[in-house]
C-alpha positions as CSV (number, residue, x, y, z in Angstrom):
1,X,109.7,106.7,79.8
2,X,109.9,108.9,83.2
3,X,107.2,110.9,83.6
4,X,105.9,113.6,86.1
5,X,104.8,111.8,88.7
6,X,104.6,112.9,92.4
7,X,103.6,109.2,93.2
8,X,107.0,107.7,91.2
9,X,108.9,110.4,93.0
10,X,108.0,108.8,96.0
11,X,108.5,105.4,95.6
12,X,112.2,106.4,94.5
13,X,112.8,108.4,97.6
14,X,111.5,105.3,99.7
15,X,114.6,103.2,100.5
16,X,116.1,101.0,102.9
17,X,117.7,103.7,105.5
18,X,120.3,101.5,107.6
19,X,121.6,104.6,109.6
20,X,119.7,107.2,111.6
21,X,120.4,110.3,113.9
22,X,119.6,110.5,117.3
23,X,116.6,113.2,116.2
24,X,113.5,112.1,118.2
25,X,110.5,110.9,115.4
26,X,107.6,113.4,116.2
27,X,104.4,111.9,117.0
28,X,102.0,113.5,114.7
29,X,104.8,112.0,111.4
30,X,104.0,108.4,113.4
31,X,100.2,108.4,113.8
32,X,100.4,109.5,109.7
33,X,102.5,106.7,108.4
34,X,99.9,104.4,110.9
35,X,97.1,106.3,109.2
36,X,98.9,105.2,106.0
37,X,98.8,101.7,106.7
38,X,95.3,101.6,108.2
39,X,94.2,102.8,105.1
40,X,95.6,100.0,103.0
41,X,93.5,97.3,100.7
42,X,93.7,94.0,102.6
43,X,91.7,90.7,101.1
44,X,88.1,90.4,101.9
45,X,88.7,93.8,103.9
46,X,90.3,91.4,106.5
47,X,92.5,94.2,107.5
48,X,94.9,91.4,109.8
49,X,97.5,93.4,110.6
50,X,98.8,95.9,114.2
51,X,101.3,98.0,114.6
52,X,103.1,98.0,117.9
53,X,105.2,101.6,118.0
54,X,108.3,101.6,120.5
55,X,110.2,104.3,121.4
56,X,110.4,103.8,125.7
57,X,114.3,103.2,125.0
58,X,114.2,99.9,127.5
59,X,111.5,98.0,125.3
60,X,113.5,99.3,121.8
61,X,116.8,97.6,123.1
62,X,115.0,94.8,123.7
63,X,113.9,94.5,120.4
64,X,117.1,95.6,119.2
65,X,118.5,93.1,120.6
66,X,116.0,90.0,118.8
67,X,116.6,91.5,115.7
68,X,120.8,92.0,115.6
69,X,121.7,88.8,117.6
70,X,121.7,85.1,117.2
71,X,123.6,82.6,114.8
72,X,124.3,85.4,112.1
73,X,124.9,88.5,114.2
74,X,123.3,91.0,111.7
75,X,121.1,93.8,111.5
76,X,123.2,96.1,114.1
77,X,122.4,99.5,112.8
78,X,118.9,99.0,114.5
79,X,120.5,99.9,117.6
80,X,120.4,103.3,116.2
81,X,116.7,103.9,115.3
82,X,115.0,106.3,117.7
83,X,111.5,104.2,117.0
84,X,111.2,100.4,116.1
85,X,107.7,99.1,115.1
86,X,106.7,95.7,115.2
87,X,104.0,94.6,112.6
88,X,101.9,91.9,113.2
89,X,100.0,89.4,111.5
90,X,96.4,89.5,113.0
91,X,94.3,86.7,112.4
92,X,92.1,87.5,109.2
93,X,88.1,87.3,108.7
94,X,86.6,84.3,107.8
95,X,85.9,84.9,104.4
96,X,89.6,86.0,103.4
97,X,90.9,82.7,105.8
98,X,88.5,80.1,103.7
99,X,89.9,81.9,100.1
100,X,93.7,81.6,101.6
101,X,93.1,78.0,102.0
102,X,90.9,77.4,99.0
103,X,93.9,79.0,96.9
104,X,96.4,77.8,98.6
105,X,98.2,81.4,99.2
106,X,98.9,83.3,102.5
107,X,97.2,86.5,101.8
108,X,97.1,87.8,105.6
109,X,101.3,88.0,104.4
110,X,100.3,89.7,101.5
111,X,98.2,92.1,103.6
112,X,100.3,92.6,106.1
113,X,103.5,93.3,103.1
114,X,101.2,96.4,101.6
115,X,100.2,98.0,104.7
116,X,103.8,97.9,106.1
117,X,104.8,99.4,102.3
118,X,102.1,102.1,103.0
119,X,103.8,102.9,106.5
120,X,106.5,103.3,104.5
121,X,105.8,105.2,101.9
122,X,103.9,108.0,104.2
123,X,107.9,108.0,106.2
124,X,109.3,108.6,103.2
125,X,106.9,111.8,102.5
126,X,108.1,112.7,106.4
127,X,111.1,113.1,105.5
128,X,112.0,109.1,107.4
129,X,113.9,106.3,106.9
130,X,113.1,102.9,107.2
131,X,113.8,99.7,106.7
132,X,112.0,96.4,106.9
133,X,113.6,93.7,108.6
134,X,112.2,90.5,108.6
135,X,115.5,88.6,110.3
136,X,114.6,88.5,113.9
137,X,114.4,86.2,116.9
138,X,110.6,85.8,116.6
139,X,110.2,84.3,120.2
140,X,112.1,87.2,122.2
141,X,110.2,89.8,120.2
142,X,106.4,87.4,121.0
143,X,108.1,87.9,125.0
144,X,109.4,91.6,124.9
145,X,105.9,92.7,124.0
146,X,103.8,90.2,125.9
147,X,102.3,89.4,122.1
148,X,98.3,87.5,122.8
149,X,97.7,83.9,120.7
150,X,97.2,84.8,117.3
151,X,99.5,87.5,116.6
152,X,102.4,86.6,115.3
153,X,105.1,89.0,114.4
154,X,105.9,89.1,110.5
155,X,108.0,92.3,110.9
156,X,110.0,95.1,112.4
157,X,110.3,98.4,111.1
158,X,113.2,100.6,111.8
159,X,112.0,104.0,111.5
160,X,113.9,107.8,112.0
161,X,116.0,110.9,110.8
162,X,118.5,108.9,108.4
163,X,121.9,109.9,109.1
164,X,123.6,110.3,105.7
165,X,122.1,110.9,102.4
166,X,121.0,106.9,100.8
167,X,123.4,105.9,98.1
168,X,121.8,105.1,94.8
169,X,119.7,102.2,94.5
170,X,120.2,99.4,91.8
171,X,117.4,98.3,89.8
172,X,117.1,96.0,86.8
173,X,116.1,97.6,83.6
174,X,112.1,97.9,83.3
175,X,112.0,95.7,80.0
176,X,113.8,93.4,81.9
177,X,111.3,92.8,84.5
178,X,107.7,92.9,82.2
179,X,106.4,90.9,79.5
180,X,103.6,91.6,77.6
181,X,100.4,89.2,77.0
182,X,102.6,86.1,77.5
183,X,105.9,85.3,79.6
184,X,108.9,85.8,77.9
């Protein structure tokens, strides 16, 4: 079923990188994957999302340090990203908070889930790794970035050279995952 696809060749080379280099992440590849991310469909154009970007060393072991401590002592390898990026939730519009509560569905998370995917995807194009870590301590990352009422953050984003090629991903077969005109 595999077509020619520049778009499906890149959602195949976007993985979870759990081990990077010590390369510096230039600039120019950042402010594109932001670029990315700004340019991604939100509900009611809400747009409630910002992107913190850390790479002074100090403030990424700080956040290092949220993310890989605690009960479960997890997450380690993020001690070895060069840049860490904390995504926050923003709060949305009116229109798109009235239609979250109406519906009874969170779409600022929603929001927030495909711009961080469009990051993402653009670090992927770079020639980056990432990885998506949602596992933090959420009140040392609100007091390692002096975060305003409102913003909460949802995520942090590993981000750099990754060290070894990824292994091959796993994925359930596609007519396992799709029915047609009714569940089955």
């Amino acid at each position: 079923m595999r077509t020619n696809s520049l778009f499906l060749d890149l959602a195949e080379k976007r993985v979870s990188v759990r081990q990077y280099t010590d390369e510096p992440v230039p600039r120019d590849a950042l402010e594109r994957c932001l670029e990315a991310a700004r340019l991604a469909p939100s509900a009611c154009n809400s747009q409630p999302w910002h992107f913190v970007v850390i790479d002074d060393p100090e403030k990424r072991r700080a956040l290092a340090a949220a993310a890989s401590g605690g009960i479960l002592p997890i997450n380690h390898f993020v001690h070895t990203a060069p840049v860490l990026v904390a995504v926050l939730a923003t709060r949305p519009n009116a229109t798109a908070a009235f239609g979250a509560w109406v519906k009874k569905k969170t779409f600022a998370m929603m929001d927030v889930g495909i711009a961080t995917e469009h990051f993402c995807l653009q670090a992927a194009e770079e020639g980056l790794g990432t990885c998506m870590l949602g596992w933090f301590n959420e009140r040392q990352v609100r007091r390692a970035l002096a975060l305003p009422t409102g913003t909460r953050p949802l995520l942090l984003l590993t981000v750099g050279k990754p060290a070894t090629p990824p292994p091959p991903r796993k994925r359930k077969p596609l007519e396992e995952i799709i029915s047609w005109n009714t569940f089955t």
